[in-house]
C-alpha positions as CSV (number, residue, x, y, z in Angstrom):
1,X,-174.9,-57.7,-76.6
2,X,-175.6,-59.3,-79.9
3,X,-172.6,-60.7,-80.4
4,X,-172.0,-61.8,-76.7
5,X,-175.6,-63.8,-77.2
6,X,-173.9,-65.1,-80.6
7,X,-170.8,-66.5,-79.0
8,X,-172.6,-68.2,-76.2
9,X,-175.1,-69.6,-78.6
10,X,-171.7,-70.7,-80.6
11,X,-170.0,-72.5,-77.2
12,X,-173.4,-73.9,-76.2
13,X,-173.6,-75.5,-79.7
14,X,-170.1,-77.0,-80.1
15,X,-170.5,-77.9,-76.5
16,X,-173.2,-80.1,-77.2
17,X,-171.3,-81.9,-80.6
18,X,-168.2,-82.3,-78.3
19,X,-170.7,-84.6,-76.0
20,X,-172.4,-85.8,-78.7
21,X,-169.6,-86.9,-80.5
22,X,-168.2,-88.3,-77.1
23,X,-171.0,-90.7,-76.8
24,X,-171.0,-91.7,-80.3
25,X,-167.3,-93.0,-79.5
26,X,-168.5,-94.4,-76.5
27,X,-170.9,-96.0,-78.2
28,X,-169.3,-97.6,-80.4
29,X,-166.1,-98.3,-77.8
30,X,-169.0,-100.2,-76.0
31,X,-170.4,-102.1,-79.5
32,X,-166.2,-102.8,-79.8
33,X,-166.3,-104.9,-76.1
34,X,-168.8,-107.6,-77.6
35,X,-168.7,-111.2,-77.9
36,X,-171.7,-113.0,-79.8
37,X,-171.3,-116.6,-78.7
38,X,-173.6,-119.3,-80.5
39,X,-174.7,-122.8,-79.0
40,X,-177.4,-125.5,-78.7
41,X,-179.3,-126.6,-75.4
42,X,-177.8,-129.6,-75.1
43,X,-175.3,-131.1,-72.5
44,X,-172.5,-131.2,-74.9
45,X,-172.9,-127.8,-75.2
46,X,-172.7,-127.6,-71.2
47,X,-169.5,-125.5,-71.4
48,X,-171.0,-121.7,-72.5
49,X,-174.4,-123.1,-70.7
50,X,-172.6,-123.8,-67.2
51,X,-169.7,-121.2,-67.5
52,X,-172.5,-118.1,-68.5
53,X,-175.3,-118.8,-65.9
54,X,-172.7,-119.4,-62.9
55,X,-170.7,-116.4,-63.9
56,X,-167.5,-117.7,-65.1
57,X,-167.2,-116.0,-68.6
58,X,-168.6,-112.5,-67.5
59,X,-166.0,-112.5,-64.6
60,X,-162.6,-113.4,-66.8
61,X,-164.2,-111.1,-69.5
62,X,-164.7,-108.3,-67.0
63,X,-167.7,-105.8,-67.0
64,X,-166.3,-103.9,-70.0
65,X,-167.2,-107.1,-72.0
66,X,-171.2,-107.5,-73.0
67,X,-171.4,-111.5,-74.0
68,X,-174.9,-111.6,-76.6
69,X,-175.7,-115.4,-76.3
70,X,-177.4,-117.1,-79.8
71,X,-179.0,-120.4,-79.1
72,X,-179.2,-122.5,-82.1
73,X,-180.3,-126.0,-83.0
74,X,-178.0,-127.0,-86.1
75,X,-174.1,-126.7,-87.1
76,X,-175.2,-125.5,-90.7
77,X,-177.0,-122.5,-89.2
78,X,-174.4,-121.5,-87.1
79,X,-171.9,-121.7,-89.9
80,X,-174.1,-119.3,-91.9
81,X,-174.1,-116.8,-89.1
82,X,-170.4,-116.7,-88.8
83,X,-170.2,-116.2,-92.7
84,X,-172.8,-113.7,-92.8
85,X,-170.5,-111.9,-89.1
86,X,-173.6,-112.5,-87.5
87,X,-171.7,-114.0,-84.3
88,X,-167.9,-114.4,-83.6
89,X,-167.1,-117.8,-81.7
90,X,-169.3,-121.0,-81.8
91,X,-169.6,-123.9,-80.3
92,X,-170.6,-127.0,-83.3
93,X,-169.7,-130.5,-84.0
94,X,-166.1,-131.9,-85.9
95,X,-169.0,-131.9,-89.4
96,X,-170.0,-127.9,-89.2
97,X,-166.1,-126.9,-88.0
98,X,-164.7,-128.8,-90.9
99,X,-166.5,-127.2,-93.0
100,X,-166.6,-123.5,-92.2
101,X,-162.6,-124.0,-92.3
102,X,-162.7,-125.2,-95.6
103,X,-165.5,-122.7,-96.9
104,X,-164.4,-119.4,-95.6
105,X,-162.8,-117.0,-97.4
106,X,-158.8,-117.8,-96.3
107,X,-159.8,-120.3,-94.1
108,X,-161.2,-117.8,-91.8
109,X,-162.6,-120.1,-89.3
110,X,-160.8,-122.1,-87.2
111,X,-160.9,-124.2,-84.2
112,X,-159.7,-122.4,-80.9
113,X,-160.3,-125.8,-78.4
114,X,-162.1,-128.5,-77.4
115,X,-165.4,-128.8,-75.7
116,X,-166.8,-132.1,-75.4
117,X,-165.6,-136.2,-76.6
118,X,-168.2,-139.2,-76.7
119,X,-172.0,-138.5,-75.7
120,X,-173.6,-140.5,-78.9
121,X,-175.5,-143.2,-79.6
122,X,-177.1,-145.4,-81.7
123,X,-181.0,-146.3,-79.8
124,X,-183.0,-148.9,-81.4
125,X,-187.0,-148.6,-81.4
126,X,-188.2,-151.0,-79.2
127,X,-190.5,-152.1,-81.5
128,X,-187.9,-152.4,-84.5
129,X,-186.4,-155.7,-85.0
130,X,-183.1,-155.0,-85.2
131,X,-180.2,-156.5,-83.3
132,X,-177.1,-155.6,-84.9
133,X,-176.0,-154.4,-88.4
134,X,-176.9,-157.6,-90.4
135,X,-180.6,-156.2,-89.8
136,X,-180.2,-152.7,-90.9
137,X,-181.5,-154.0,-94.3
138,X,-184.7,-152.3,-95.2
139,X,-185.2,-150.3,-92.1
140,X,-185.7,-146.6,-91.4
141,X,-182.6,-144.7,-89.6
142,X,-182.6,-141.4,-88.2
143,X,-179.8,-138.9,-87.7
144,X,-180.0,-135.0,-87.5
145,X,-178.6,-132.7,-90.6
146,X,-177.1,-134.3,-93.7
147,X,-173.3,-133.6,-93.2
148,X,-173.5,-133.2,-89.1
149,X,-171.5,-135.8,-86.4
150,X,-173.7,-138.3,-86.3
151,X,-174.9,-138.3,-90.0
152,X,-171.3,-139.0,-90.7
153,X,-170.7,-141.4,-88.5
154,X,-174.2,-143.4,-89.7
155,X,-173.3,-142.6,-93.0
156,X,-169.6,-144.2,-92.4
157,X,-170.8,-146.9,-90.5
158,X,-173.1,-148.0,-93.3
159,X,-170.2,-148.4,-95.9
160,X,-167.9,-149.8,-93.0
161,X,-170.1,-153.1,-93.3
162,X,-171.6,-153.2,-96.9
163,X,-174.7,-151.0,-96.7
164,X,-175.6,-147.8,-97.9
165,X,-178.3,-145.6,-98.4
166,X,-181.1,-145.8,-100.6
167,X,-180.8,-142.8,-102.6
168,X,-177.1,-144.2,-103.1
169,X,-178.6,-147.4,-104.2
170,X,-178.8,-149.5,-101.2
171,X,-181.4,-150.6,-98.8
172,X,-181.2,-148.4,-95.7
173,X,-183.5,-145.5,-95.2
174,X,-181.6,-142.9,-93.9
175,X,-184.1,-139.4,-93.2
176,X,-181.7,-136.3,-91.8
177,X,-184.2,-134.3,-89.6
178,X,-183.6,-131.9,-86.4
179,X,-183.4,-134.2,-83.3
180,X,-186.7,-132.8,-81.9
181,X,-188.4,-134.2,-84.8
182,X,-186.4,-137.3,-84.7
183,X,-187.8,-138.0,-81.5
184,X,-191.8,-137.5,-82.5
185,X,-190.6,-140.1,-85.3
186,X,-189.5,-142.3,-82.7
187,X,-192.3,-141.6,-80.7
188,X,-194.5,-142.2,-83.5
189,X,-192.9,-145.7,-84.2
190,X,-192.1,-143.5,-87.7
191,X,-188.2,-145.3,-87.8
192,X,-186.5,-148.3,-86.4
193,X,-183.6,-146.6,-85.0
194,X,-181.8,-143.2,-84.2
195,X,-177.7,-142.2,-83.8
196,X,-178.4,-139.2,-82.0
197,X,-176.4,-136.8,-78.9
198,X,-176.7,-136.6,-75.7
199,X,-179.4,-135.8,-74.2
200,X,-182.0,-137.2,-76.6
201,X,-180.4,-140.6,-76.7
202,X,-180.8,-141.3,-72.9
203,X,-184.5,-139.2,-73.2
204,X,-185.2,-142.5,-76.1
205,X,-184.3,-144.8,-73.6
206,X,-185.7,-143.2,-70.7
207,X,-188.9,-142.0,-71.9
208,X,-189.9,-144.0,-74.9
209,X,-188.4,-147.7,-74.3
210,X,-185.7,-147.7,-76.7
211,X,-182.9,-149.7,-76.4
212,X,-179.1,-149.1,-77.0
213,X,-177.1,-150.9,-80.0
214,X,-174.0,-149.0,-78.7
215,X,-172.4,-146.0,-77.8
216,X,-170.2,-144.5,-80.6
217,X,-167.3,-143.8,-79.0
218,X,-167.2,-148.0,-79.0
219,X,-166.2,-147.6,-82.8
220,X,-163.5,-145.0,-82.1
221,X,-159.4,-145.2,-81.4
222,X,-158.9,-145.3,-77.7
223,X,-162.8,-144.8,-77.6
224,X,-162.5,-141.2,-77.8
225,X,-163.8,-138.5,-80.5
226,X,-164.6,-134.4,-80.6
227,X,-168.7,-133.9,-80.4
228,X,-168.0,-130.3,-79.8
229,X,-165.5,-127.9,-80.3
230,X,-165.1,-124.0,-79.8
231,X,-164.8,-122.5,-83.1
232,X,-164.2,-118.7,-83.7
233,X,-163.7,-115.9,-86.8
234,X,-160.1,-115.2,-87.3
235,X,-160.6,-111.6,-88.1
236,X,-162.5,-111.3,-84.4
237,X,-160.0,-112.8,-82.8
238,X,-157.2,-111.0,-84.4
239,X,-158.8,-107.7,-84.2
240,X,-159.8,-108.5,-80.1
241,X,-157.2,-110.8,-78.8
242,X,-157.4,-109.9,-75.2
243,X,-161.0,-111.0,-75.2
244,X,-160.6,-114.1,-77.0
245,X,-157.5,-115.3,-74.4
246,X,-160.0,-114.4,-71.9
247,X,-162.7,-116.3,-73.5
248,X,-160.6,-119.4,-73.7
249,X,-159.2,-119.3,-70.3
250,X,-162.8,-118.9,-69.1
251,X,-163.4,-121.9,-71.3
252,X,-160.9,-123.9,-69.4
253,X,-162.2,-122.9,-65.7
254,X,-165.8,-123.8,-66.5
255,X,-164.2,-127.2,-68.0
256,X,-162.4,-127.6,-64.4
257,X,-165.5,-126.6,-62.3
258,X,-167.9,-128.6,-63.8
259,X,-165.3,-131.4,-63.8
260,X,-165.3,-130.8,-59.9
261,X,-169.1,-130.0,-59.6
262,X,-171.1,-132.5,-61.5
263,X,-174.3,-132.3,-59.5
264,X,-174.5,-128.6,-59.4
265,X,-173.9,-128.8,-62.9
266,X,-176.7,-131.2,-63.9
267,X,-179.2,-128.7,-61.5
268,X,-178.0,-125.7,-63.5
269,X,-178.2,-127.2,-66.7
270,X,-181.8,-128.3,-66.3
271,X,-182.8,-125.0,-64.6
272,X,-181.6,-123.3,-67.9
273,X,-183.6,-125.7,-70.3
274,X,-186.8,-124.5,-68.6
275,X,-185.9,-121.0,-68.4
276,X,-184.7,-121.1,-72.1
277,X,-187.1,-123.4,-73.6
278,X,-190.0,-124.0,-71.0
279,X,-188.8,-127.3,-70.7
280,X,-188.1,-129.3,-67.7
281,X,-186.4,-132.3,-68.1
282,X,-186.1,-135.0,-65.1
283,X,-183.2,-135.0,-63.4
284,X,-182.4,-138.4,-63.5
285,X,-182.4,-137.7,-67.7
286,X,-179.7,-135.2,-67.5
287,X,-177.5,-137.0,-64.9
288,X,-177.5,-140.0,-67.1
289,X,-176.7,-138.1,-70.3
290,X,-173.5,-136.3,-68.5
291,X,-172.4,-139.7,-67.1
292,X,-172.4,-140.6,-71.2
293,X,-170.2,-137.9,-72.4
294,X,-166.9,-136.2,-71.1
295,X,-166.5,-132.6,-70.8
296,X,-162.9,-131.7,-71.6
297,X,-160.8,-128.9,-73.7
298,X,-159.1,-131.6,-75.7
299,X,-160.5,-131.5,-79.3
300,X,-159.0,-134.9,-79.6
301,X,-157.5,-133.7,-83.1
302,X,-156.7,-137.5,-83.9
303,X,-160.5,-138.0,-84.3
304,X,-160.9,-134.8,-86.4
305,X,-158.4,-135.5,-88.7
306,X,-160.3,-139.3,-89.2
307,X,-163.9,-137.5,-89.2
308,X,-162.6,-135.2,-92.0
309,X,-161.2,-138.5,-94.1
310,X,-164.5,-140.1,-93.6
311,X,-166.4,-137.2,-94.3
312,X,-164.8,-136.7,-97.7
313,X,-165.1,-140.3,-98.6
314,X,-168.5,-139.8,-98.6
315,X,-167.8,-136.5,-100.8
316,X,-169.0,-134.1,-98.2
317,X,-166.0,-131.9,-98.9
318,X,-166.1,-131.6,-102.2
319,X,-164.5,-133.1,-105.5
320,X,-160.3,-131.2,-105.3
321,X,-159.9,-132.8,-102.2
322,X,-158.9,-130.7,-98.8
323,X,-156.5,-129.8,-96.6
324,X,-157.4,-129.1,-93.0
325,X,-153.7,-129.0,-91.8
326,X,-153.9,-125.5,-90.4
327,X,-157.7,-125.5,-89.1
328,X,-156.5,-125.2,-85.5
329,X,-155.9,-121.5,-84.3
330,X,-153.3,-121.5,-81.4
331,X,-154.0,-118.8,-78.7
332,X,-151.7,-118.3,-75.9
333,X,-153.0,-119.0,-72.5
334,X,-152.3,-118.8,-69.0
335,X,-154.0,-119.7,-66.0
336,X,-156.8,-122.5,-65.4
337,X,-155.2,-124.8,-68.6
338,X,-155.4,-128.4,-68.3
């Protein structure tokens, strides 16, 4: 009886590490099926924004798939998280792509497609005296993170017509601060102009009377250039290919839909920044911004190559020189391309 009471106890027991053990694989089967995608809340970031809250990316992924969503408000942060495996694709500026190429270990980020060309511009306070470049002497010029898009391009644009910064011994004022606090700067009367994305430079125009020098893509080939790009860890997408060609053509529908659907677009897109950020932004803000920028898969790699060259001519890639020739990671796809 003893032993019959010993053996059942035995079964019972292993019984119970068989299922344990079952949902411990399970478990971590289900921690495999992840995707940790990072981007900001702004409209050239509409791809992941549009594409997760109409459904797009969880359908081509499939319900074995969990997408974990970061939101983020700076390329260097995101660049961090990918180093530290902290998320697995990203969507960042030419400036942050560049350089997590160049600064992972064997170039182990790369650039899996476009996601957005033009959308910036340079707004002028509209109590700031300036009228073109000859009057950028002396003033105070905002742009977001040293070593971002738009810092570049100021930067670049400085040395294009004689100027530079002060701390380089010139007489411009350039301050690098997050584009929420450029705006109370500009709100403040704090600076005399901003080259800043899409949305805020419309919200300057809009909301606090600045006035528009230009748009950049004015000071580009064939007035196009990458403001965001879909960037992802080679070892993820080595290691889950299937989700990664999934991801991409899910990528390239949302790029065709909201290509086709530009006012349901906008609607979603501001119902998201007040669910996200308790923020609700007019409507006639955000249709204006997405007017200003085009949506598209194309990196325009011509304009990434240039960005890189400018970059490091103002020694934002270091002193040995680079070599971005294989920052591009191809991925076969199939439907939905463009």
């Amino acid at each position: 009886m003893k032993s019959r009471s010993a053996i059942s106890i035995g079964i019972g027991g292993l019984i119970v590490v068989i299922v344990a053990l079952a949902m411990l694989n399970s478990a971590n089967s289900a921690q495999e099926n992840k995707i940790r995608v990072a981007f900001f809340p702004n409209v050239g970031h509409a791809i992941p924004i549009i594409g997760i809250e109409n459904g797009i990316f969880s359908s081509g992924l499939g319900n074995e798939t969990l997408i974990e969503t970061r939101l983020f408000d700076s390329g260097p942060q995101v660049v961090e998280s990918l180093f530290a495996n902290s998320i697995d694709i990203a969507y960042v500026g030419p400036g942050p792509a560049i350089n997590a190429f160049l600064k992972s270990n064997n170039h182990n980020v790369k650039i899996l497609s476009g996601a957005a060309s033009g959308g910036a511009s340079f707004i002028i306070h509209p109590s700031s005296k300036i009228e073109s470049v000859n009057d950028f002497s002396g003033k105070r010029i905002a742009a977001p993170l040293i070593g971002n898009t738009q810092d570049v391009s100021l930067r670049h644009y400085l040395s294009e017509n004689g100027l530079k910064p002060v701390e380089k011994g010139g007489s411009v004022y350039v301050l690098n601060v997050p584009n929420p606090d450029i705006y109370t700067l500009f709100a403040k009367g704090d600076i005399d102009a901003a080259w800043v994305p899409e949305p805020w430079a419309t919200i300057f125009i809009n909301q606090l009377g600045g006035k528009r020098l230009f748009f950049e893509e004015e000071l580009w080939p064939n007035k196009q250039f990458a403001t965001a790009l879909l960037i992802g860890r080679v070892d993820y997408i080595k290691k889950h290919p299937e989700i990664i060609h999934n991801w991409i053509n899910s990528h390239i529908k949302t790029v065709n839909w909201i290509n086709e659907n530009p006012d349901k677009t906008k609607l979603i897109f501001i119902e998201f920044m007040k669910k996200e950020l308790g923020k609700s932004i007019p409507y006639e803000i955000i249709s204006d911004a997405f007017d200003n920028l085009q949506i598209t898969s194309d990196p325009v790699g011509e304009s990434i190559l240039l960005f890189a060259d400018r970059a490091d001519s103002l020694g934002y890639l270091g002193r040995d020189g680079y070599n971005i020739d294989e920052i591009f990671y191809e991925v076969e796809l199939q439907n939905g391309q463009t």
